[in-house]
C-alpha positions as a Markdown table, in Angstrom:
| # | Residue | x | y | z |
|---|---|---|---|---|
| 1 | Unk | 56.3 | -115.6 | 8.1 |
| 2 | Unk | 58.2 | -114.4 | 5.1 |
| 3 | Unk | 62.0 | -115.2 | 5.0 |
| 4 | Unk | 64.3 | -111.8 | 5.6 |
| 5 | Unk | 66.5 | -111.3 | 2.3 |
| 6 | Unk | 70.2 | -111.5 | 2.7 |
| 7 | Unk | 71.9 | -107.8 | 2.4 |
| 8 | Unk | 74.3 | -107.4 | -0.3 |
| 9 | Unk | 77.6 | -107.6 | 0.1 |
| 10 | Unk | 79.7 | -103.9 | 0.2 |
| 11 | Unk | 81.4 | -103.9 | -2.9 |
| 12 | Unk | 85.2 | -103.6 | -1.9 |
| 13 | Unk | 88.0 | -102.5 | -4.9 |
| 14 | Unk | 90.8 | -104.3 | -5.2 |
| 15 | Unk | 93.4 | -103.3 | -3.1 |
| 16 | Unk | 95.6 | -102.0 | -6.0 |
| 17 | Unk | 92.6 | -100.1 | -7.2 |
| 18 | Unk | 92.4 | -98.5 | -3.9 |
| 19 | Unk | 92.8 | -95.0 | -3.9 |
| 20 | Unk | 92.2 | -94.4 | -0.8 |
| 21 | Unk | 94.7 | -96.9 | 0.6 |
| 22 | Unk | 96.9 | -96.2 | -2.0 |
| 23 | Unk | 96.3 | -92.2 | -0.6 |
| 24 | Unk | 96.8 | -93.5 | 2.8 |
| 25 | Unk | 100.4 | -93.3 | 5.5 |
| 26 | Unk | 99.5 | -97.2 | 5.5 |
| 27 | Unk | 100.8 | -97.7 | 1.6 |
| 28 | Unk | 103.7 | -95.2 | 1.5 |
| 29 | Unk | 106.3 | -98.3 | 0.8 |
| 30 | Unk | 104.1 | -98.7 | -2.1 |
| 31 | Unk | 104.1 | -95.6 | -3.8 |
| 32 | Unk | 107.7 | -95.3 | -3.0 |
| 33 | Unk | 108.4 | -98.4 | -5.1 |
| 34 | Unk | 106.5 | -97.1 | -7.5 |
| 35 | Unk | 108.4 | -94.6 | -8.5 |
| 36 | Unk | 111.3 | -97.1 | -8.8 |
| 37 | Unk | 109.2 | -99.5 | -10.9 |
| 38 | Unk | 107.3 | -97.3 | -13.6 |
| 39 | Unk | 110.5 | -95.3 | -14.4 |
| 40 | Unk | 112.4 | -98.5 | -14.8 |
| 41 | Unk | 109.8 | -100.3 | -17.2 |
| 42 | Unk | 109.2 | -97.1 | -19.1 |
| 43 | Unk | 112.9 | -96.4 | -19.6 |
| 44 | Unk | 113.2 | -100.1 | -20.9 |
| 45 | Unk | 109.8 | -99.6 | -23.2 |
| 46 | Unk | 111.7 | -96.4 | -24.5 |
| 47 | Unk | 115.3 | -98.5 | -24.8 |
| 48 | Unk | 117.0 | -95.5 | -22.8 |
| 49 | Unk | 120.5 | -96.7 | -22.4 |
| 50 | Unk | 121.5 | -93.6 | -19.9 |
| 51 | Unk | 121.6 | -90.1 | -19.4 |
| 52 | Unk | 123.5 | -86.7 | -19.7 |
| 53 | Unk | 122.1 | -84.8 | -17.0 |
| 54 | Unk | 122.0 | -81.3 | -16.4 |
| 55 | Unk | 121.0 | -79.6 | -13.2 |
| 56 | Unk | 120.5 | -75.8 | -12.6 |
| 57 | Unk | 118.2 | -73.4 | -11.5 |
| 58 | Unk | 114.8 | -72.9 | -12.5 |
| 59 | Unk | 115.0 | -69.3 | -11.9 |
| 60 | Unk | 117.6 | -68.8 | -14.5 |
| 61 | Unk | 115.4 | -67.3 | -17.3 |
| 62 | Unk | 115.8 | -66.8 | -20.8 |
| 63 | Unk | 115.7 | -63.2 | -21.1 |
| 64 | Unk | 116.8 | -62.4 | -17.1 |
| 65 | Unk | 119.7 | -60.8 | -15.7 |
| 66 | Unk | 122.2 | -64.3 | -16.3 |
| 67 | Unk | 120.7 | -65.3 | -19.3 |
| 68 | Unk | 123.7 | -66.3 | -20.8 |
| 69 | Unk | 123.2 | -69.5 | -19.0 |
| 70 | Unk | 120.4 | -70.1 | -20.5 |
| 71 | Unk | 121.7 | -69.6 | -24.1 |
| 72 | Unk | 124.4 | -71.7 | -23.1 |
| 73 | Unk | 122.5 | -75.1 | -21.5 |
| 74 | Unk | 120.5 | -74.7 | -23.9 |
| 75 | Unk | 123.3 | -75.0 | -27.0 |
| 76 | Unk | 125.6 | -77.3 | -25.0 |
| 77 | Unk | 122.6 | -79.5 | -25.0 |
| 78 | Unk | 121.9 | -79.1 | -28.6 |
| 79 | Unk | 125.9 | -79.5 | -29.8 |
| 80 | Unk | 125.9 | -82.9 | -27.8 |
| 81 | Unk | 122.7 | -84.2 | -29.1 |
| 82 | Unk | 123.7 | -83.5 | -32.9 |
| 83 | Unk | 127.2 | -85.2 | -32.1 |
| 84 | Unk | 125.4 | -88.6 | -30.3 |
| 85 | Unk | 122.8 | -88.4 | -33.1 |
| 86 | Unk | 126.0 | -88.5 | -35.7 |
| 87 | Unk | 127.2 | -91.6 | -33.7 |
| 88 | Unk | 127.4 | -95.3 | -35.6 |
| 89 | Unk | 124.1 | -97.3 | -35.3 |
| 90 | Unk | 125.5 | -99.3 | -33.1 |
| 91 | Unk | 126.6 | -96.8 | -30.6 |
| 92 | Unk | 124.2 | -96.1 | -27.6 |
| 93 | Unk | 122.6 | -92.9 | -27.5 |
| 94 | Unk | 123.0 | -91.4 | -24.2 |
| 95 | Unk | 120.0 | -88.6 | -23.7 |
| 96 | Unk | 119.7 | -84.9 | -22.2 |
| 97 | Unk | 117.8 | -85.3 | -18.8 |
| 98 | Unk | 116.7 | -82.4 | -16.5 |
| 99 | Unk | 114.9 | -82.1 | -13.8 |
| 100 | Unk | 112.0 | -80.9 | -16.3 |
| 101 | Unk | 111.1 | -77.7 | -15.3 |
| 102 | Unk | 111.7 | -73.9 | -16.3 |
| 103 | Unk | 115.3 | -72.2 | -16.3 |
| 104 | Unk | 118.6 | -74.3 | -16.8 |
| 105 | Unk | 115.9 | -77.3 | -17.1 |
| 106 | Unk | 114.1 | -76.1 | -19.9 |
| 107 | Unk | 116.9 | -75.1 | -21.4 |
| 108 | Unk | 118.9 | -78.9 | -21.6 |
| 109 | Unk | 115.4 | -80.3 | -23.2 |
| 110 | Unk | 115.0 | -77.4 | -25.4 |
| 111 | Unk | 118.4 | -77.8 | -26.8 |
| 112 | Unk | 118.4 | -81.5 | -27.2 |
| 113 | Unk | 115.1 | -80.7 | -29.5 |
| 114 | Unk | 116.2 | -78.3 | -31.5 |
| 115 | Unk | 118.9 | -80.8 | -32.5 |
| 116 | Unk | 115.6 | -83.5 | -32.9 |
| 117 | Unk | 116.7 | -85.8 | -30.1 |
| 118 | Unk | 114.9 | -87.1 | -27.2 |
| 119 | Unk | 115.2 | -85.8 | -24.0 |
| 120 | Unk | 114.2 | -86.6 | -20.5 |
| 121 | Unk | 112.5 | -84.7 | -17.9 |
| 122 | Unk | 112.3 | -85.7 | -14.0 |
| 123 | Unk | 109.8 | -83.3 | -12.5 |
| 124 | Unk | 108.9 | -83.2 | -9.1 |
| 125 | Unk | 105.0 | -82.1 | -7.7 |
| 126 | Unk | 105.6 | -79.3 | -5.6 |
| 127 | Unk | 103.0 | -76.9 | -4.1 |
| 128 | Unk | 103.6 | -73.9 | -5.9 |
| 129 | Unk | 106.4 | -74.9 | -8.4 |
| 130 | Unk | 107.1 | -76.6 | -11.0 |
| 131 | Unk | 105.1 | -77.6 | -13.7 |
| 132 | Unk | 107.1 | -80.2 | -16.7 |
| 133 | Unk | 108.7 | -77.7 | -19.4 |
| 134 | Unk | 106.9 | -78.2 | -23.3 |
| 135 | Unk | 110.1 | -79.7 | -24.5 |
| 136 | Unk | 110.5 | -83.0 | -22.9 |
| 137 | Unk | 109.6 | -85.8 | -25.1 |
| 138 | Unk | 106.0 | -86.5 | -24.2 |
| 139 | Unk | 106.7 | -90.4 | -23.5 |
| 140 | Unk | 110.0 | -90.1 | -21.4 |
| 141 | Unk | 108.1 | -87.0 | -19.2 |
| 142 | Unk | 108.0 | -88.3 | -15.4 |
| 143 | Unk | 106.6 | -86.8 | -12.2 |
| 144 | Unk | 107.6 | -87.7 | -8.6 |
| 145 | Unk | 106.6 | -87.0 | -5.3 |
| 146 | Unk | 109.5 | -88.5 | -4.0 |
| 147 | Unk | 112.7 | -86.0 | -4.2 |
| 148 | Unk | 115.2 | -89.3 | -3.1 |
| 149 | Unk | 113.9 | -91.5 | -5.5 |
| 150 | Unk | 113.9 | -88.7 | -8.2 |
| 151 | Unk | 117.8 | -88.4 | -7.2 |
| 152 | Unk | 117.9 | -91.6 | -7.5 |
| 153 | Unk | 116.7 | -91.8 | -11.1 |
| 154 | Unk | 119.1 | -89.0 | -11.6 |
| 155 | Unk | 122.3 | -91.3 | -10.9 |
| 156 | Unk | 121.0 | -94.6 | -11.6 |
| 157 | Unk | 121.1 | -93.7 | -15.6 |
| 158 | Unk | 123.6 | -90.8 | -15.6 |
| 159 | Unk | 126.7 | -91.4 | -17.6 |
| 160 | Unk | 127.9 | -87.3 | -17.1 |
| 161 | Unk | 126.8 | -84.6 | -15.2 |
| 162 | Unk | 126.7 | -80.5 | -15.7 |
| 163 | Unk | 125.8 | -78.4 | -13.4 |
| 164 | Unk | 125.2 | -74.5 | -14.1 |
| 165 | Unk | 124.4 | -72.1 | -11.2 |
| 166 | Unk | 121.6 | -72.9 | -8.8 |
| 167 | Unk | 120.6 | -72.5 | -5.3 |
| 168 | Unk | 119.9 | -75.1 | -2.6 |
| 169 | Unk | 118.2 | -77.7 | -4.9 |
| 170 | Unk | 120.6 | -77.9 | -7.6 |
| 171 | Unk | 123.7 | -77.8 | -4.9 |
| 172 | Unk | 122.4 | -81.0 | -3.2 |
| 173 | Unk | 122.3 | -82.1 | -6.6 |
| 174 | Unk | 125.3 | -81.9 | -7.0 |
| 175 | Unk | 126.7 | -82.9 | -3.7 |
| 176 | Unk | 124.9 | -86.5 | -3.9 |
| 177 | Unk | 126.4 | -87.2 | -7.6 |
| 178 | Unk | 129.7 | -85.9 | -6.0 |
| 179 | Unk | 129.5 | -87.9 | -2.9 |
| 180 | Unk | 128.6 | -91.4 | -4.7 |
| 181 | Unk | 132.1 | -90.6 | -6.9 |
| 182 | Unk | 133.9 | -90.1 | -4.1 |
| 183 | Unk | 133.0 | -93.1 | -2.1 |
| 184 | Unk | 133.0 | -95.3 | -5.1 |
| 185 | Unk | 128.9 | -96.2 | -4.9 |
| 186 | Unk | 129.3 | -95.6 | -8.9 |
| 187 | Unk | 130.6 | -98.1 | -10.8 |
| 188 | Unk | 133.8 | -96.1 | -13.3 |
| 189 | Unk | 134.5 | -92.5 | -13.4 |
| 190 | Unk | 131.6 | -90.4 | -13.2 |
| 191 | Unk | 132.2 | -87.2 | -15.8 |
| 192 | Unk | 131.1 | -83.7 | -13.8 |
| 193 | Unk | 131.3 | -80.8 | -15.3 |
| 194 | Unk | 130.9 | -77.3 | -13.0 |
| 195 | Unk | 129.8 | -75.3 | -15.7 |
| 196 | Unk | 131.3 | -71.4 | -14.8 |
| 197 | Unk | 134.2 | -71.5 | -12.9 |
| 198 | Unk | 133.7 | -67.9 | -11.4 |
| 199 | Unk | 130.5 | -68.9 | -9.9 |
| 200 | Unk | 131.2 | -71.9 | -8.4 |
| 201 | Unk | 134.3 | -70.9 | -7.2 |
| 202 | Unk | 132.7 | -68.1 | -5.5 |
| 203 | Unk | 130.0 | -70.4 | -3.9 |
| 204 | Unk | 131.8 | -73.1 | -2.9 |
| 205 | Unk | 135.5 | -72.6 | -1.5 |
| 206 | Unk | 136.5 | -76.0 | -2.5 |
| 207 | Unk | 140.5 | -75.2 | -1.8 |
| 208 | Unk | 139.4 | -74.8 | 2.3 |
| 209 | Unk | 137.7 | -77.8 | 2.3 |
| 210 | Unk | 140.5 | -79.6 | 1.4 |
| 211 | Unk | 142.8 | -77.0 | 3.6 |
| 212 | Unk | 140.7 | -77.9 | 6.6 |
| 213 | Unk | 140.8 | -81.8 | 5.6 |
| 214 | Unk | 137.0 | -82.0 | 4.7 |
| 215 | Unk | 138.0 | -83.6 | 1.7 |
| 216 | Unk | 141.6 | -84.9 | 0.1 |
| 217 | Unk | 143.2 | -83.5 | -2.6 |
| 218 | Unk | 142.8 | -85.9 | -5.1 |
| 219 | Unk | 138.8 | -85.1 | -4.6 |
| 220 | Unk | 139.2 | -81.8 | -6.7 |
| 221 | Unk | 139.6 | -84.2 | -9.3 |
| 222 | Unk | 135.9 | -85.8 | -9.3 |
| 223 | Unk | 135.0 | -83.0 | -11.3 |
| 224 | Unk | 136.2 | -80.1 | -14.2 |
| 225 | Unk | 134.9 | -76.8 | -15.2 |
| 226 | Unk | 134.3 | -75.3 | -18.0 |
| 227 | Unk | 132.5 | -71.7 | -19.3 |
| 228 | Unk | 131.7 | -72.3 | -22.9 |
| 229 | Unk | 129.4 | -74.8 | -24.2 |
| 230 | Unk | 131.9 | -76.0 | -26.5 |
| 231 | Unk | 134.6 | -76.6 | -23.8 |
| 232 | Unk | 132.0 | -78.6 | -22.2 |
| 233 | Unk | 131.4 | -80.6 | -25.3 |
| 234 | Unk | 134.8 | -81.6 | -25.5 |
| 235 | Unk | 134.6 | -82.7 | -21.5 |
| 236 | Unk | 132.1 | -84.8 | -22.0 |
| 237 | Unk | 133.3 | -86.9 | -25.3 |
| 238 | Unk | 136.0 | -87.8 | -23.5 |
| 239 | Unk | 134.3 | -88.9 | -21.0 |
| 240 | Unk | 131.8 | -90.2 | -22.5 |
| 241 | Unk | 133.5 | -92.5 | -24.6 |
| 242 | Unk | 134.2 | -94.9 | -22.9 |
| 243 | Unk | 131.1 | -95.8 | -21.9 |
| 244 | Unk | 130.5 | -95.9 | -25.9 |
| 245 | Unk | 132.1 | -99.1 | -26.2 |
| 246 | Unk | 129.9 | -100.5 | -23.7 |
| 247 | Unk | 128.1 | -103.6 | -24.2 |
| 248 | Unk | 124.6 | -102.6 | -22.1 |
| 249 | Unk | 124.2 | -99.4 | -19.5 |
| 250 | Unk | 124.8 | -100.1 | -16.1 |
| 251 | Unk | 123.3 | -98.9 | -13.0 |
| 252 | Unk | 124.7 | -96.9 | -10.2 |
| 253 | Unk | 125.0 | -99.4 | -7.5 |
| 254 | Unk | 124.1 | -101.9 | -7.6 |
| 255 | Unk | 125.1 | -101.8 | -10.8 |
| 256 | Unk | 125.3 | -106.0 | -11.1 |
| 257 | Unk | 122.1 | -106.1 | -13.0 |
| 258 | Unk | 121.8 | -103.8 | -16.8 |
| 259 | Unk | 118.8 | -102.2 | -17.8 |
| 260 | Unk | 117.5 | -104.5 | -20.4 |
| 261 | Unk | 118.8 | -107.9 | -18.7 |
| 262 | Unk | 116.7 | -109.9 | -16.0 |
| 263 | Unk | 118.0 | -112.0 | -13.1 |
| 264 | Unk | 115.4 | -114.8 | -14.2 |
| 265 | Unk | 113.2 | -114.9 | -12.1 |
């Protein structure tokens, strides 16, 4: 009687070559920290020391009804990154970030490359919008699936904040930066700049919130406005400066560790 041949062992993957787990509810912690990891060792590969971020709607188009927006996140953008590009070789170099997709998005990264600077796009998958704008720098181009830990990309690196008209995406935007100023989660002053005063003022009736005690006075304060670029520009030198002097970027909080420093471990 012959002897009955072992069967072959199923050829598993690696977990971490997984897809399917990877795919599955089972790994979400996983891909979650993913998106906190790969950003952070890409933005050390690229020595990114922090961010200018501008948020906005994607539907504000070039040639559309309030264009003018356009024009002007896209110049703002361009004036800043020919004054940081002037900066001492020793200064940091704090680059244009956007959300990365059409509108006020495109417009940040399309500015900060016309003055030959790199610039950051955060996009997010979405089902029917939005695909990453032709002007982010190829290498420092990210995609999430995560909108909280694309926010929190957004603040981690952020050293000033503009924010041009937008609807419900680029108002809780806003609203998180605003609400990690006011309850001190960021390490300094954060610069924000409400970029056209009419609109926001028309949107948001910040005077009744702090009538009605939603907010204090001294809250108004945790942001400016402006309505040209180069009144912008001027915000956010001065605010910026500071950070200039800086030895190494720090995060939002916990901002005890810096970007290119390990614990040791």
């Amino acid at each position: 009687m012959s002897e009955s041949k072992p069967k072959a062992m199923a050829h598993h993957p690696l977990a971490y070559k997984n897809e399917k787990f990877l795919d599955s509810d089972d790994a979400r912690t996983l891909r979650i920290l993913a998106e906190y990891l790969e950003p952070l060792y890409r933005f050390e590969q690229e020595k990114v020391p922090g961010t200018v971020v501008f948020f906005g709607s994607a539907r504000l188009a070039e040639n559309g009804p309030l264009g003018r927006y356009y024009a002007d996140a896209r110049e703002l953008a361009r004036l800043y990154t020919a004054w940081t590009n002037a900066l001492p070789p020793s200064a940091p170099r704090f680059l244009i970030c956007s959300g990365g997709g059409n509108g006020i998005m495109e417009a940040a990264n399309r500015g900060a490359a016309d003055a030959g600077g790199r610039t950051i796009g955060l996009n997010i998958s979405l089902p029917e919008e939005q695909s990453a704008n032709p002007y982010i720098t190829p290498d420092l181009s990210f995609e999430f699936h995560y909108f909280f830990m694309r926010k929190l990309w957004f603040a981690h690196l952020a050293r000033a904040v503009v924010v041009f008209p937008g609807g419900f995406g680029t108002i809780d935007e806003m609203s998180e930066i605003l609400t990690l100023s006011q309850t001190r989660k960021l390490e300094g002053r954060m610069t924000v700049i409400l970029y056209g005063k009419q609109y926001w003022n028309e949107i948001i009736n910040f005077e009744a919130l702090v009538k009605h005690g939603m907010i204090g006075a001294a809250d108004l304060k945790l942001f400016s406005f402006a309505s040209t670029p180069a009144e912008a520009l001027e915000t956010l030198k001065r605010g910026i400066a500071p950070e200039l002097q800086a030895a190494a970027p720090a995060f939002a909080k916990t901002r005890t560790s810096y970007l290119y420093q390990r614990s040791g471990d």
